[in-house]
C-alpha positions in Angstrom: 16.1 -61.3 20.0 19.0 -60.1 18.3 17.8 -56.5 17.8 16.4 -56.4 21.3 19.5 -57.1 22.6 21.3 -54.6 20.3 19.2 -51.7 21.6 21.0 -52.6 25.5 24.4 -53.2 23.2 24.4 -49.6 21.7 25.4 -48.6 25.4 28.9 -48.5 26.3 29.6 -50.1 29.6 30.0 -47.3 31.8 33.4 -49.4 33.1 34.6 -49.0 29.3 34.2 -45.4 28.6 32.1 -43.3 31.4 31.7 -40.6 29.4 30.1 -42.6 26.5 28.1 -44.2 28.7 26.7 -40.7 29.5 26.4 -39.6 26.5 24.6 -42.8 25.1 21.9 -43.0 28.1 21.2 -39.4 27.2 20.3 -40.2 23.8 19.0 -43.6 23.8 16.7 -42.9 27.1 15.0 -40.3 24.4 16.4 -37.5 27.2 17.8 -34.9 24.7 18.6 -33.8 21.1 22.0 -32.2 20.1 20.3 -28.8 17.9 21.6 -26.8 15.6 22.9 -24.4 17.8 26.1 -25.3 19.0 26.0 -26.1 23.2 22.5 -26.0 23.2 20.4 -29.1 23.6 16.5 -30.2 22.7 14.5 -31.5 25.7 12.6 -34.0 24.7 9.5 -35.3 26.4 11.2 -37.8 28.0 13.9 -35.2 29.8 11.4 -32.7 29.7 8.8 -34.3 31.9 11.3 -35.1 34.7 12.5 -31.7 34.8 8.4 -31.0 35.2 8.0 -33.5 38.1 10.9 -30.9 40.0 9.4 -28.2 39.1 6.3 -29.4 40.5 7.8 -30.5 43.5 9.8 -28.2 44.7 7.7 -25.2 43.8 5.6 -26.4 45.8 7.9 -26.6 48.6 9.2 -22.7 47.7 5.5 -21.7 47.9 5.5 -23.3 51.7 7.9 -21.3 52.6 6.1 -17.8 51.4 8.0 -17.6 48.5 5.7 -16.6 45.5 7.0 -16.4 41.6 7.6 -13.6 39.1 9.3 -13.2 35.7 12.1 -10.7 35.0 13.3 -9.8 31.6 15.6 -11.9 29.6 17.1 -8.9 28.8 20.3 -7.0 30.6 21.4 -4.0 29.6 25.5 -3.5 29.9 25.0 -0.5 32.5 23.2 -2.4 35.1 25.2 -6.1 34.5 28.2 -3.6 35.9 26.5 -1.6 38.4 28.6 -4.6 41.0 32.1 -4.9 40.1 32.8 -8.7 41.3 29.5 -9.7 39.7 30.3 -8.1 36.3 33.8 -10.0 36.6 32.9 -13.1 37.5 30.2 -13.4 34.6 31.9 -11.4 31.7 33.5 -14.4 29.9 30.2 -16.0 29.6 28.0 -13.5 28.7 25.9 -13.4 25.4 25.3 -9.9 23.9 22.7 -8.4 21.9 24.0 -5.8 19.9 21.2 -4.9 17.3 17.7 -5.0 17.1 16.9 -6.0 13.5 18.8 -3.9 11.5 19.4 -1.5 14.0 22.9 -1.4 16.2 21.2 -0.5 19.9 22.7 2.1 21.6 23.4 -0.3 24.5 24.3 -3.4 24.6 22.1 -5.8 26.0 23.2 -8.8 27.5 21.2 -12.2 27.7 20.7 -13.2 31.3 23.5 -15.3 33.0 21.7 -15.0 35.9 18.9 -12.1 37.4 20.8 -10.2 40.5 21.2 -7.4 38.8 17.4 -7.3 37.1 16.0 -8.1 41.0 18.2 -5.5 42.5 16.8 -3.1 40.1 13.2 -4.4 40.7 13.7 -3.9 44.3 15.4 -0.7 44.5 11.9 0.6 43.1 9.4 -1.4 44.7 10.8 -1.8 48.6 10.6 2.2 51.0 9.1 0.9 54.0 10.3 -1.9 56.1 6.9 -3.0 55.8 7.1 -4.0 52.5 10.0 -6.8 53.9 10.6 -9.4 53.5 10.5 -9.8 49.7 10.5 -13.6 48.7 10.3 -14.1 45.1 11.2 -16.8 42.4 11.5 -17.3 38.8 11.4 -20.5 36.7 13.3 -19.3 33.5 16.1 -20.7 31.5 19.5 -18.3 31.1 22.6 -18.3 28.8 26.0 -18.9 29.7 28.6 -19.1 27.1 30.2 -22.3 27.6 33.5 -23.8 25.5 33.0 -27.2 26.0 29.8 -28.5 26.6 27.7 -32.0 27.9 24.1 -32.4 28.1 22.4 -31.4 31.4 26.0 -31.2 32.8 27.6 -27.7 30.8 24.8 -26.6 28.7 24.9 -22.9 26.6 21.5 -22.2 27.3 20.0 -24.3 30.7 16.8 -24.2 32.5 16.3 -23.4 36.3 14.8 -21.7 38.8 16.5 -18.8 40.6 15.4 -17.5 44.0 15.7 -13.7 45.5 15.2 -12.6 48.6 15.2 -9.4 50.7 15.2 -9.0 54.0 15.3 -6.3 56.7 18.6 -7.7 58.8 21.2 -9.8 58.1 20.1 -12.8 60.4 16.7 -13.2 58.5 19.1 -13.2 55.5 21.3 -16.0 57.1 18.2 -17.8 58.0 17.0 -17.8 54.3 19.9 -18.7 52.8 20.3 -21.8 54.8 17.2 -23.2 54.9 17.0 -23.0 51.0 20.2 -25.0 51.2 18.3 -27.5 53.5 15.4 -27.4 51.9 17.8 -28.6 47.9 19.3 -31.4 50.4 16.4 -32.7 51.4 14.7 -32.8 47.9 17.8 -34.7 46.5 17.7 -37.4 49.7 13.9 -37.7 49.8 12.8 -37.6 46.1 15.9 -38.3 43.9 17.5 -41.1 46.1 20.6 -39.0 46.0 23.1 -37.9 49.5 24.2 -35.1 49.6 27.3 -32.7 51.6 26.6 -29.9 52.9 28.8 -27.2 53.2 30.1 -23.9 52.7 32.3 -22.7 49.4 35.8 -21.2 49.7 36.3 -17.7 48.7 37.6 -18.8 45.4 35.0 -20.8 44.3 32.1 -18.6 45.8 29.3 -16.9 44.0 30.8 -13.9 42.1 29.3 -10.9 44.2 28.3 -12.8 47.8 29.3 -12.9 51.2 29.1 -16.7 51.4 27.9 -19.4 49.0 27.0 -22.7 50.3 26.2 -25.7 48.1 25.6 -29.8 48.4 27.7 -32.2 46.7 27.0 -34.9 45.1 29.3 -37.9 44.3 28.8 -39.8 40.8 29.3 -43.4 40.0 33.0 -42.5 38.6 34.2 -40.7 41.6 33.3 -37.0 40.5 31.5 -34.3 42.2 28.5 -32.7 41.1 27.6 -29.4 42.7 24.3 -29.9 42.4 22.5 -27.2 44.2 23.8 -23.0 45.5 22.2 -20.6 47.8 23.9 -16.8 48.3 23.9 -14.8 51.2 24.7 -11.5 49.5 24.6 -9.4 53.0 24.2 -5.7 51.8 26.5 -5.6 49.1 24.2 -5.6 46.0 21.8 -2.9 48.1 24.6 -0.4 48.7 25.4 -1.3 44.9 22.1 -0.4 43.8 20.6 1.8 46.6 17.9 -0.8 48.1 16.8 1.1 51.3 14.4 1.3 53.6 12.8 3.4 56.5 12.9 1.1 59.4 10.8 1.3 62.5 12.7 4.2 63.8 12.4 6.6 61.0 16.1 5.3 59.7 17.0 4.5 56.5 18.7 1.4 55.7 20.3 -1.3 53.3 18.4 -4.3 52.7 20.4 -7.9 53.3 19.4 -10.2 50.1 19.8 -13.7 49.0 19.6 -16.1 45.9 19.3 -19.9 45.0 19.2 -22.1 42.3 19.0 -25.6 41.1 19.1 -26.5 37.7 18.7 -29.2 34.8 22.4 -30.1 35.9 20.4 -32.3 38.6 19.3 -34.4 35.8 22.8 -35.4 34.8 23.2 -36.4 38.4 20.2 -38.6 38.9 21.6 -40.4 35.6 25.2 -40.8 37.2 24.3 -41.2 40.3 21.8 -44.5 39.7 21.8 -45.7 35.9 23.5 -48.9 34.8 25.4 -50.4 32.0 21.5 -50.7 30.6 20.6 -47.2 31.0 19.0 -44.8 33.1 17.2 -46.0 36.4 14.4 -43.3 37.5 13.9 -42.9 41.3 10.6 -43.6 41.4 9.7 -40.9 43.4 10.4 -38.6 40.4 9.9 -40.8 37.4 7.6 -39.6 34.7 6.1 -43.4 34.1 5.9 -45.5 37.5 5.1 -48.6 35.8 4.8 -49.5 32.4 2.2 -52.6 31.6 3.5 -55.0 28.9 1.1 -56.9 27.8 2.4 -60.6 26.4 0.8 -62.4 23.2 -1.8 -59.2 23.4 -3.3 -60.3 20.1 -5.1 -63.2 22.1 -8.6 -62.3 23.4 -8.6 -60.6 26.5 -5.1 -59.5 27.2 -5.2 -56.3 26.0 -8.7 -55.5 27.8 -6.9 -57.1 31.0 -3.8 -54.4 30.2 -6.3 -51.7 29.8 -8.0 -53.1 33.3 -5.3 -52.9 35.3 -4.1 -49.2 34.0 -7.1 -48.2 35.1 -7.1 -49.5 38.7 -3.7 -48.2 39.0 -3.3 -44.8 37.3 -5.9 -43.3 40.3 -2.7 -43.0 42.4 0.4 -44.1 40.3 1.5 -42.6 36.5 0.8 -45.6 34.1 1.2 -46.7 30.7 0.5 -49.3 28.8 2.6 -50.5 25.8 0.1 -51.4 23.3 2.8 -51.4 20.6 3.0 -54.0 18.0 7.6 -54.9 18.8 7.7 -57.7 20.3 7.4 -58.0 24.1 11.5 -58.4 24.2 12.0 -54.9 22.6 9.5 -53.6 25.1 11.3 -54.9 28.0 14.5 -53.4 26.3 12.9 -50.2 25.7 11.6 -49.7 29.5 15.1 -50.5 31.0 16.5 -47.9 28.6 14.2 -45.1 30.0 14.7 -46.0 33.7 11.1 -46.8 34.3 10.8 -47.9 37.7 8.9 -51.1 37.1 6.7 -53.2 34.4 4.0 -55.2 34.6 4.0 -58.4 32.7 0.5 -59.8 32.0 -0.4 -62.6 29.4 -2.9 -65.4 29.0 -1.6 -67.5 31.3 -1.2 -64.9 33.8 -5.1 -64.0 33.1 -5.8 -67.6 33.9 -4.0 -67.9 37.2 -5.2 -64.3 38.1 -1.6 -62.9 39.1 0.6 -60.4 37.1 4.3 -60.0 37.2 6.3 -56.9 38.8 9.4 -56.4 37.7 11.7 -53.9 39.3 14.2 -51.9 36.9 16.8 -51.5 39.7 17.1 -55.4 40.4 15.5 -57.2 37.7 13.8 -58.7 40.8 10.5 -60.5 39.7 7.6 -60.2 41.8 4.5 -62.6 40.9 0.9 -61.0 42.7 -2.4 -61.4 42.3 -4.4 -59.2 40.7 -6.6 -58.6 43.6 -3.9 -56.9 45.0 -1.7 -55.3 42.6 -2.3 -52.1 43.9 -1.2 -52.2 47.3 2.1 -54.4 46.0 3.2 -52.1 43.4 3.2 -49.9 46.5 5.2 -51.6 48.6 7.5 -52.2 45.3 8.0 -48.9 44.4 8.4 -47.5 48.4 11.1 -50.3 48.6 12.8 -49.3 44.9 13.1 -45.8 46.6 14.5 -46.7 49.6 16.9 -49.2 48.3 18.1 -46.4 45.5 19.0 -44.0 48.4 20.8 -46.9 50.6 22.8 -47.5 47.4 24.1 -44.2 46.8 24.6 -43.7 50.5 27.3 -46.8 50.4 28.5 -45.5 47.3 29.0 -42.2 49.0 30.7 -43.6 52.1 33.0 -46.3 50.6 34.5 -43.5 48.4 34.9 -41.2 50.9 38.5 -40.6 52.1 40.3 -38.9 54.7 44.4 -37.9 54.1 46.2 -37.2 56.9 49.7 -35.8 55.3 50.2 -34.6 51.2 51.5 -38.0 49.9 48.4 -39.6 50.9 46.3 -36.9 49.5 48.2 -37.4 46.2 47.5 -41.2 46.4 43.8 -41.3 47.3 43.7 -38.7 44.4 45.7 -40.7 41.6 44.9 -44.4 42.5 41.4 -44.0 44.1 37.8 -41.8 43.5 35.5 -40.3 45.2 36.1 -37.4 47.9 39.2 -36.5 50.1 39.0 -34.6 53.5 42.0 -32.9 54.6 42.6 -30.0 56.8 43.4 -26.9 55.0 44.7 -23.4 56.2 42.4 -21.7 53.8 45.1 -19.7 51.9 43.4 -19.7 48.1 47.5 -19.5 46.8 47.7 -22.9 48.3 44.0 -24.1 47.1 45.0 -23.2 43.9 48.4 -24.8 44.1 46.6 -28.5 45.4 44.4 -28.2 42.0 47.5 -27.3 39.6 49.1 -30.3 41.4 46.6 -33.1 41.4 43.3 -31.9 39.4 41.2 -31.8 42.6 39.2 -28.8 43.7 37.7 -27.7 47.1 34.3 -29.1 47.0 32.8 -27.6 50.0 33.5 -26.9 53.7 31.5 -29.3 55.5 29.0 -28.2 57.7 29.9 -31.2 59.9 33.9 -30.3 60.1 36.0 -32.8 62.0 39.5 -32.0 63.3 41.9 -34.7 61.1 45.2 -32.9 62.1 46.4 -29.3 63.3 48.1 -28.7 59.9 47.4 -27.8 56.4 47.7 -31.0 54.2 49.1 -29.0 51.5 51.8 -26.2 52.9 52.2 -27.6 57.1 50.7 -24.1 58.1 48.3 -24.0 60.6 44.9 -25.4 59.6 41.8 -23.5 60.2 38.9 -25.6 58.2 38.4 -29.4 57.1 37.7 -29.6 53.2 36.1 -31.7 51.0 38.1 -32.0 47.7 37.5 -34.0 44.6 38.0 -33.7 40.8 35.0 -32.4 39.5 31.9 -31.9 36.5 
């Protein structure tokens, strides 16, 4: 018992030390490895396999939509990176470079994808005359390279996996369109399969994609308070076409810029569905997206029949639900431990005496609840369990989201949400980036978003007393 409990004790209480407690769900829920190459991370299967299950999902969901996939080159070379000016800027002190190709210095640098605009652009520029060949909806699934200085699993990564959308369209409204039902599309994913509200909302100038016309994102908040921009989509108007020449011969005979878009969401999702729902005894998988639904532990399994039962029951279930059975020889303890670590939604508990009575036991990883059912219908009451784990997760957050959600009428009680409270603070703005920038050298809080939903809290600027013109979101970020 006492090294089944120190498995849960090598977790520091997220209350303790939040960012240990991150740190230690990461590596004890088998998520990651820390590699040799400094900011870069090792997926394991565990991490790994929930990054698949979004993948899978919202692929699917792109695909819906029209939107089909393609690979570009890792590979950027320095001409093109600077062929738009804000773009270039915004991504310069990140960029990795190539400078030689075995022994031999290149005549150009290339650079290793921060992102693909510039590689798309390009593509398109060749590929799109006619306005028939509009729209152009492609994706890639890919990982890029961002030179980072300080760096936390999933969260700030050198090297990160993701998928980036690119559009083109023939006028700026289909653009428009795009670009917010992408948006839509990340915020309904998050709410529906991760258990996780989001905000909706537009970026400030400041804090937009280097490049676009508007960026708008969905925010997150984490058990501590923080926010986690957890998902982008770019209306880049005709900005990158006029950069790169991206016409087209429209109906009339005219030629014409193309209006583009991009989106992403990334592995940084995963380090919100660990912040957003794990516990002092490590992560809690929504069981939507969870790898392992249900793991069966079978108790005193070296006594005829209870592993045979185990297998029995795996097989009835994994026809609609991801199953395993822990056929390990720790003892049933450790097992229990082990399951809880890795968030698995629920375990089954079946022994001897369970095998005589005919019943199993469901045991939820959010609650610890314990839910005794017969055999004869385990299948339809691991359904109900894992339908109400989901629900419940989301409910959760929701209140979590809410309760530390704060509105701040005048500066000093913007300062004191901000010093003696967490979570989000809305206050009117007059949308000056001197005096955004002023409100983050002050307090540590950033503009998170401009909701979507605005609501008038005052006709002033909760910073400077000029005029307001938009309701903010601001919070101290990841």
């Amino acid at each position: 018992m006492a090294k089944e409990k120190k498995l849960v004790e090598a977790i520091t209480a997220m209350d303790e030390d939040f960012a240990q407690w991150y740190t230690d769900v990461v590596k004890k829920a088998e998520l990651i490895e820390y590699s040799s190459v400094k900011g870069c991370m090792i997926l394991r299967p565990n991490g790994y396999a929930i990054w698949e299950n979004i993948q899978k999902v919202m692929d699917a969901k792109f695909k819906e939509t029209g939107v089909e996939n393609v690979a570009m080159p890792m590979f950027i070379p320095e001409s093109l990176l600077e062929r738009e000016k804000d773009h270039v800027e915004g991504f310069a002190p990140e960029v990795a470079w190539v400078t030689h190709g075995g022994n031999k210095k290149l005549e150009e640098r290339l650079c290793v994808r921060p992102t693909s605009e510039t590689l798309f652009c390009d593509f398109y520029s060749n590929i799109i005359q006619s306005y028939r060949d509009l729209p152009k909806l492609y994706n890639q699934w890919v990982s890029v390279v961002r030179w980072e200085k300080s760096t936390r699993p999933f969260l700030r990564t050198s090297e990160f996996y993701w998928q980036e959308g690119h559009t083109a369209h023939a006028t700026a409204d289909e653009a428009e369109e795009r670009t917010v039902q992408m948006l839509n599309m990340y915020a309904d994913f998050c709410e529906q399969y991760l258990a996780i509200p989001v905000v909706k909302g537009q970026k400030t100038e400041k804090e937009k994609f280097a490049g676009a016309n508007a960026t708008y994102t969905i925010e997150a908040l984490m058990h501590d308070g923080k926010a986690l921009q957890s998902g982008t989509s770019h209306n880049f108007g005709d900005g990158f076409a006029k950069a790169f020449d991206i016409q087209y011969t429209d109906k009339n005979n005219k030629l014409q810029y193309v209006h583009q878009t991009s989106w992403g969401m990334s592995t940084r999702i995963i380090g919100a569905i660990i912040m957003v729902h794990g516990d002092d005894s490590g992560l809690v998988l929504p069981p939507k997206i969870a790898p392992v639904q249900t793991m069966i532990v079978p108790i005193m399994q070296k006594k005829e029949g209870v592993l045979e039962k185990a297998e029995e029951i795996r097989e009835c279930l994994s026809k609609n639900y991801k199953v395993k059975v822990d056929d390990s020889d720790k003892s049933p303890g450790w097992k229990f431990s082990e399951q809880e670590v890795q968030g698995i939604p629920t375990r089954i508990e079946i022994g001897p005496k369970d095998i005589e009575k005919n019943q199993a036991v469901i045991v939820r990883r959010d609650t610890r609840e314990k839910i005794f059912v017969s055999l004869d219908e385990i299948e339809s009451k691991l359904s109900e369990v894992l339908d109400q784990m989901q629900k419940d997760m989301l409910e959760r957050a929701k209140k979590h989201l809410e309760e530390n959600t704060h509105e701040a009428g005048n500066w000093d009680e913007f300062t004191e949400i901000i010093e003696k409270q967490q979570g989000f603070v809305k206050a009117m703005w007059c949308g000056e980036t001197e005096c955004e920038e002023a409100i983050k050298d002050e307090t540590g809080a950033t503009t998170r978003c401009m909701p979507f939903e605005q609501e008038h809290l005052g006709d002033v600027c909760v910073h400077c007393g000029k005029p307001a013109k938009k309701m903010v979101l601001f919070g101290k970020a990841y």
